[in-house]
Backbone as CSV, one residue per row, in Angstrom:
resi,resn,N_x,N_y,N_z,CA_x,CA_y,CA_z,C_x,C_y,C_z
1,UNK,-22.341,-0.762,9.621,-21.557,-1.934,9.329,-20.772,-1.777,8.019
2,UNK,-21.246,-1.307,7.325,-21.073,-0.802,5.699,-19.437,-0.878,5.750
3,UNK,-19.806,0.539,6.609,-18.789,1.494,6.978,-17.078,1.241,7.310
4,UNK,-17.408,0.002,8.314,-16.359,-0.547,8.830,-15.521,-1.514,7.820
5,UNK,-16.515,-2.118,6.992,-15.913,-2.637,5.824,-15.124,-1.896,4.589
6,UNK,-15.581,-0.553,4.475,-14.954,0.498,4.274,-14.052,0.663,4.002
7,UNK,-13.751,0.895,5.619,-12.752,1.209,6.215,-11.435,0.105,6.406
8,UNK,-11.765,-1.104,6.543,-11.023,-1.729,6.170,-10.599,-1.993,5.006
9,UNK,-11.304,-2.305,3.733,-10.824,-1.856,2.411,-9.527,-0.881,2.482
10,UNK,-10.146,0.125,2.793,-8.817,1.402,2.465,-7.654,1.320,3.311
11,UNK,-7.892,0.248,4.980,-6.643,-0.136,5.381,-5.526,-1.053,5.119
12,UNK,-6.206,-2.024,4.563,-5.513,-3.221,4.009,-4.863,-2.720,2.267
13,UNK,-6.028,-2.079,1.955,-5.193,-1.295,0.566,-3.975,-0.467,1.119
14,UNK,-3.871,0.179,1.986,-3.060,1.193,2.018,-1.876,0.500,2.442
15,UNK,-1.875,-0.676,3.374,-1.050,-1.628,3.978,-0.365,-2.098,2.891
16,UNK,-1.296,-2.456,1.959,-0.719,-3.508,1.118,-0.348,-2.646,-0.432
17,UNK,-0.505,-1.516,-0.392,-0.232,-0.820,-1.651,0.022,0.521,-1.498
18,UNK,1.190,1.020,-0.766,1.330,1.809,-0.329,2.569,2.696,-0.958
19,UNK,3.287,1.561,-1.966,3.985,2.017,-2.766,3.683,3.297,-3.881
20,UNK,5.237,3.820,-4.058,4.878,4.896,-4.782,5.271,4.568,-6.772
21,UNK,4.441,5.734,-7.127,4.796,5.471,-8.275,6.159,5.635,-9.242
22,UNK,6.593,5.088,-10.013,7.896,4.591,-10.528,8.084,6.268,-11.100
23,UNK,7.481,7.239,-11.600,8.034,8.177,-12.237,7.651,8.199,-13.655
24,UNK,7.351,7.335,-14.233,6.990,6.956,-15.608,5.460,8.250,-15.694
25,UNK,5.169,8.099,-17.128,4.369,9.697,-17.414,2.925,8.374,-17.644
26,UNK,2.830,7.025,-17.626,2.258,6.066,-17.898,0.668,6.060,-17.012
27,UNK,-0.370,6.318,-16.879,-1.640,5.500,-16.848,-1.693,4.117,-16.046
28,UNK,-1.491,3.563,-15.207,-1.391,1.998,-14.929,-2.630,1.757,-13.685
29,UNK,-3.521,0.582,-14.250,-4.751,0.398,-12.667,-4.031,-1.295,-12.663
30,UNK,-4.270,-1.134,-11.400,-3.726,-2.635,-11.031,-5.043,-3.152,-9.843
31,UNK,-5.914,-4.512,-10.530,-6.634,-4.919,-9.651,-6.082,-5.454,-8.176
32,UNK,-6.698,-5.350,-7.135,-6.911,-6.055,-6.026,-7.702,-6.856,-5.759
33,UNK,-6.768,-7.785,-4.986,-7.950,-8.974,-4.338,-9.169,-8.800,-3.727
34,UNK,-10.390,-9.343,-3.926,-11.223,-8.705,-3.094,-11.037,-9.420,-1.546
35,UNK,-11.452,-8.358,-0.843,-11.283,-8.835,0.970,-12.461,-9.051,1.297
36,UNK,-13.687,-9.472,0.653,-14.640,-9.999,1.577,-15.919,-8.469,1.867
37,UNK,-15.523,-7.680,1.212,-15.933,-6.609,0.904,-17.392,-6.820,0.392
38,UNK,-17.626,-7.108,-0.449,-18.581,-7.467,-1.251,-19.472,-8.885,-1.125
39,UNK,-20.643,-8.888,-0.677,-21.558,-9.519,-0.848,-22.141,-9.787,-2.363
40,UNK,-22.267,-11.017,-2.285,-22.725,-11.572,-3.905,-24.112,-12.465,-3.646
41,UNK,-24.794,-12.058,-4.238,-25.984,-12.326,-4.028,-26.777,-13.358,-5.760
42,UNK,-27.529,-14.367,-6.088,-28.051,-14.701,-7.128,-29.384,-14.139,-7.902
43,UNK,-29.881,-14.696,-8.845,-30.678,-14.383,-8.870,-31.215,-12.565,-9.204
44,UNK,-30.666,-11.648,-8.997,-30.907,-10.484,-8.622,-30.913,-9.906,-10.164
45,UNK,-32.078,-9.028,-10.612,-32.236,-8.319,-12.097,-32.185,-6.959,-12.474
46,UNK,-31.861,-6.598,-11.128,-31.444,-4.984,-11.304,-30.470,-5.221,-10.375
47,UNK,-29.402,-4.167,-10.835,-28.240,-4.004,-10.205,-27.865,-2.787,-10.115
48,UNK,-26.947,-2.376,-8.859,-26.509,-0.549,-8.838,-25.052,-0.669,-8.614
49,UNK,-24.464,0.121,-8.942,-23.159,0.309,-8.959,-23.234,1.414,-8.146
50,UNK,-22.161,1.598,-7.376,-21.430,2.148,-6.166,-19.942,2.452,-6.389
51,UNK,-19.351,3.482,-6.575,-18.282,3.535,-6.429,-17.245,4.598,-5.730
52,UNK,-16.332,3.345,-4.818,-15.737,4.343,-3.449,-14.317,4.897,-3.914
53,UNK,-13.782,5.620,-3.294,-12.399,6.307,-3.505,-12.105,6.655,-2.901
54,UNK,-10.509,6.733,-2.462,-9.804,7.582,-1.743,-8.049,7.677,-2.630
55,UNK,-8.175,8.831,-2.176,-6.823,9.726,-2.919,-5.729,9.707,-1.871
56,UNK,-4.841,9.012,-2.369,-3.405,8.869,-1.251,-2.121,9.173,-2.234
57,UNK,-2.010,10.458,-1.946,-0.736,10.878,-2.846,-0.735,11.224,-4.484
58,UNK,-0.093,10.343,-4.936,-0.690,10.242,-6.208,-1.115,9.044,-7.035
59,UNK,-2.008,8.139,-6.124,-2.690,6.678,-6.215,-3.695,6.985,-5.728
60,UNK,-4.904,6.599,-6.532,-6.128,6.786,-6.622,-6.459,4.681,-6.263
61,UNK,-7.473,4.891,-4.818,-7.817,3.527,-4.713,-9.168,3.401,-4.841
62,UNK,-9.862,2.360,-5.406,-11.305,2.640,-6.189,-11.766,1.489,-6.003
63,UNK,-13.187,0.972,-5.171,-13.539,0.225,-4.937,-14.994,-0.382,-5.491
64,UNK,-15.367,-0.931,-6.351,-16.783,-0.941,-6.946,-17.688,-1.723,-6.321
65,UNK,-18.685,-1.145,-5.639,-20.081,-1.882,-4.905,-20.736,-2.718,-6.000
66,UNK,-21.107,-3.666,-6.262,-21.942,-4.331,-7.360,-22.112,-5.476,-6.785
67,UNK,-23.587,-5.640,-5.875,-24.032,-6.666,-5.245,-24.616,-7.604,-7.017
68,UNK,-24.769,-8.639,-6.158,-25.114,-9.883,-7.130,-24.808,-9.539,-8.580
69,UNK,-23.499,-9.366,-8.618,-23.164,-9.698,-10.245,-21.541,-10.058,-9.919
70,UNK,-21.499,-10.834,-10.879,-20.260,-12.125,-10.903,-18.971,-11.070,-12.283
71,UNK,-17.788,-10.571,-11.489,-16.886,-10.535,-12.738,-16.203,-11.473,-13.388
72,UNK,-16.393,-11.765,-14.754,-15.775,-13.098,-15.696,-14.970,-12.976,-16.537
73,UNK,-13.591,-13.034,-16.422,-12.535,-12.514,-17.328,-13.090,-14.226,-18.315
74,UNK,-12.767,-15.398,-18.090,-12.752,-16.675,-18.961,-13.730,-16.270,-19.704
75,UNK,-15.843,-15.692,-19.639,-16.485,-15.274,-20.680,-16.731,-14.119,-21.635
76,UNK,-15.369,-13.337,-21.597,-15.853,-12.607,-21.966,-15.687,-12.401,-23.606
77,UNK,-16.664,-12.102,-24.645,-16.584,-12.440,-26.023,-17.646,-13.434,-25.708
78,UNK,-18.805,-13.820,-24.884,-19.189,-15.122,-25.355,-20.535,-14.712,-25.059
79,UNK,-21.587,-15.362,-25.675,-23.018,-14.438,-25.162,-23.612,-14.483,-23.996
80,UNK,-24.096,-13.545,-23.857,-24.675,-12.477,-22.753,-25.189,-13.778,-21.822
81,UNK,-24.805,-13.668,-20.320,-25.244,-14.525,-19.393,-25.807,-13.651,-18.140
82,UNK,-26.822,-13.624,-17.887,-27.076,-11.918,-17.054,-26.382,-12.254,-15.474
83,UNK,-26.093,-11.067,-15.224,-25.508,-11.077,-13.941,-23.996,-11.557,-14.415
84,UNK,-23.040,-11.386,-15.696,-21.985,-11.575,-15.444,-21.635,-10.675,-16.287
85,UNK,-19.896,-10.323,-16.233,-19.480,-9.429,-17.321,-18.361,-8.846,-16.458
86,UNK,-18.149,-7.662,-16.772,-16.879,-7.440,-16.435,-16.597,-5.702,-16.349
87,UNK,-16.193,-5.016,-16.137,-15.516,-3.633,-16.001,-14.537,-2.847,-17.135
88,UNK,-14.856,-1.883,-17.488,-14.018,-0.868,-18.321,-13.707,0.256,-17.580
89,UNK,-12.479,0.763,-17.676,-11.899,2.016,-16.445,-11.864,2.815,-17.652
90,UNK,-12.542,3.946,-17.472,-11.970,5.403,-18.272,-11.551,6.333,-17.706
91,UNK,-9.799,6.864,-17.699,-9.592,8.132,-16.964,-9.630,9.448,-17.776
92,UNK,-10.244,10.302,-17.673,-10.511,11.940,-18.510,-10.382,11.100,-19.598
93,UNK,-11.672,10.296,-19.879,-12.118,9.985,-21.115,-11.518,8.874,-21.744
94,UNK,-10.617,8.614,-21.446,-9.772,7.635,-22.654,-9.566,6.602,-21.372
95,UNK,-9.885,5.329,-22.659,-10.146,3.930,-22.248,-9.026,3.710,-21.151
96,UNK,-8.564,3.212,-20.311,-7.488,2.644,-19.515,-7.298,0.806,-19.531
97,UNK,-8.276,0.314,-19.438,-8.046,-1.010,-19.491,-9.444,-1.855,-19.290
98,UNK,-10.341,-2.980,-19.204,-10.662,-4.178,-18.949,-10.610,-4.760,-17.269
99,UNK,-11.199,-4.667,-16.568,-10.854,-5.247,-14.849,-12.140,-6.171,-14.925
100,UNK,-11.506,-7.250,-14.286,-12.484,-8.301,-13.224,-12.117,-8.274,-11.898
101,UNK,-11.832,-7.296,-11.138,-11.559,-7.561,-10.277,-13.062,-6.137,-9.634
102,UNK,-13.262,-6.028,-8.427,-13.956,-4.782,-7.833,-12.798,-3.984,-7.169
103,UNK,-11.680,-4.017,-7.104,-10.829,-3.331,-6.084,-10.153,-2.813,-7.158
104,UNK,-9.295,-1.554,-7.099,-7.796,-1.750,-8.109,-7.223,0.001,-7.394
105,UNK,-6.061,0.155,-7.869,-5.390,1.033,-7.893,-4.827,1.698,-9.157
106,UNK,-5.209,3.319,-9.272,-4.725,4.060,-10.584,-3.409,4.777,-9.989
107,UNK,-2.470,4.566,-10.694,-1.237,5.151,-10.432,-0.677,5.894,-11.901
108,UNK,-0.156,6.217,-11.388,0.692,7.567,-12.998,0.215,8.971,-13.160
109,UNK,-0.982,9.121,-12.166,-1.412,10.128,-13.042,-0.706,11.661,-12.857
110,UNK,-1.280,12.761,-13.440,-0.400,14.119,-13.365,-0.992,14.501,-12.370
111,UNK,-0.255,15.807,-11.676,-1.450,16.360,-10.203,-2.322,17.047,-11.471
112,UNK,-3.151,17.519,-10.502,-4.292,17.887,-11.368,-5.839,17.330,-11.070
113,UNK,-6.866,17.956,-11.358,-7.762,17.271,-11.907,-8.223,16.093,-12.322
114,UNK,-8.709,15.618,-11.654,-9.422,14.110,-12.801,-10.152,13.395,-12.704
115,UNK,-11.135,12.724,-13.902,-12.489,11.984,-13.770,-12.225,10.564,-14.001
116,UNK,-12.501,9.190,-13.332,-12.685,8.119,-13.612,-13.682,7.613,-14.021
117,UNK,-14.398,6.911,-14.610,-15.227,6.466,-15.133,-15.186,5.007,-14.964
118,UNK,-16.267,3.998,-14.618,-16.314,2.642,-14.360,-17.733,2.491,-15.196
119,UNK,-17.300,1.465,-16.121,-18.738,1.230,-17.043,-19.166,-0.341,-16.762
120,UNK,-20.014,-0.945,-16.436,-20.377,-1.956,-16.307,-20.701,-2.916,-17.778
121,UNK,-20.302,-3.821,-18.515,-20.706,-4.285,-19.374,-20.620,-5.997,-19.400
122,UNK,-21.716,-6.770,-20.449,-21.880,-7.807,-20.098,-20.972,-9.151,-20.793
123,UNK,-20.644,-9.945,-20.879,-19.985,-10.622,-21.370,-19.137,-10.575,-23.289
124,UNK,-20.900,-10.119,-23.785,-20.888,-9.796,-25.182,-20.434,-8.453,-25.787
125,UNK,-20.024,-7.602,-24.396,-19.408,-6.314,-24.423,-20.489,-5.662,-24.603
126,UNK,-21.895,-5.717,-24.502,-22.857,-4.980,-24.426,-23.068,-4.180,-23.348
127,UNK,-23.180,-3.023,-22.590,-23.560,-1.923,-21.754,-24.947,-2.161,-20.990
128,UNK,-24.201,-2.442,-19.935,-25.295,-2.794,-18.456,-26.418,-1.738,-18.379
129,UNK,-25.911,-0.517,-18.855,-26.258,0.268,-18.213,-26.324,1.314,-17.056
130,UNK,-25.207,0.572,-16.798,-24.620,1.087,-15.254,-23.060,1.797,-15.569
131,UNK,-23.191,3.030,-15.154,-21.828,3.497,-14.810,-21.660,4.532,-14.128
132,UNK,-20.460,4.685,-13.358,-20.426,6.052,-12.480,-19.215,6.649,-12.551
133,UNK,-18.938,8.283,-12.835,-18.074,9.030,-12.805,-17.954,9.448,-11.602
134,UNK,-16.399,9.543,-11.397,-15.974,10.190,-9.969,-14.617,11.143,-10.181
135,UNK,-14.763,12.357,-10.161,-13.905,13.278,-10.001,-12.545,13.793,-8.426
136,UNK,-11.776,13.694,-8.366,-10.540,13.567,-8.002,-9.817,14.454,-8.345
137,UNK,-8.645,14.867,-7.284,-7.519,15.540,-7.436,-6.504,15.260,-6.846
138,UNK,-5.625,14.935,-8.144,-4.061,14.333,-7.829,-2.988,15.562,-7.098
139,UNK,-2.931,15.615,-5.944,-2.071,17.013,-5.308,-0.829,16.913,-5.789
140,UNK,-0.103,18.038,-6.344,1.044,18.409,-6.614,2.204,18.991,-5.585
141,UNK,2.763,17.959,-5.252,3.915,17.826,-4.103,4.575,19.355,-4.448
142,UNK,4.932,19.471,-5.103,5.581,21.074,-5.807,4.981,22.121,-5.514
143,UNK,3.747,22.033,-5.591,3.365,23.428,-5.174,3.521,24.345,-3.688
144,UNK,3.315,25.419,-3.878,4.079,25.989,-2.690,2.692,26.256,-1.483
């Protein structure tokens, strides 16, 4: 069942974000709506992070599993409320941005190599504990 949800993720992403990138040498993740993807659950004191990908060109689409925890752009700076908080994207190391969203798209990057990083942290910017690296390769249309 998982699966099919998946799979729809990466169809409706691809439907709906299928555009290419502007040319700019720029870094840019742009959240997505979530589709129903994700089950949210209360109550819950351990949490795992999951994180899916697929490589379409040179847009990286990245989907974060994180049953029962709530993303809160309005608390964040405010103390620690468990089960809420929010997302930090790191690409080959260096910060990219802040997401509340579980869906998004990385666009800009060079072909090549490359590691994302998703860190889970809690309202007070304190570290969940949770994070997962995922390695990728941006294909170079040029090459022969």
């Amino acid at each position: 069942m998982i699966w099919m949800r998946v799979l729809l993720f990466f169809l409706v992403g691809y439907l709906s974000f299928s555009g290419i990138a502007d040319g700019t040498s720029s870094i840019s993740i742009e959240p997505m709506q979530s589709l129903g993807v994700i089950s949210v659950t209360s109550g819950q004191e351990e949490y795992e992070l999951d994180v899916h990908y697929e490589v379409k060109g040179d847009e990286v689409y990245v989907e974060c599993m994180l049953d029962g925890f709530k993303l809160s752009q309005e608390h964040v700076g405010t103390p620690h409320h468990e089960g809420e908080g929010h997302l930090r994207v790191y690409v080959d190391g260096e910060f990219v941005g802040a997401l509340f969203h579980k869906g998004f798209v990385v666009r800009g990057l060079n072909p090549g190599k490359h590691e994302l990083t998703v860190e889970v942290l809690q309202n007070d910017e304190a570290p969940y504990g949770l994070e997962e690296t995922i390695t990728f390769t941006i294909p170079d249309d040029n090459a022969s």
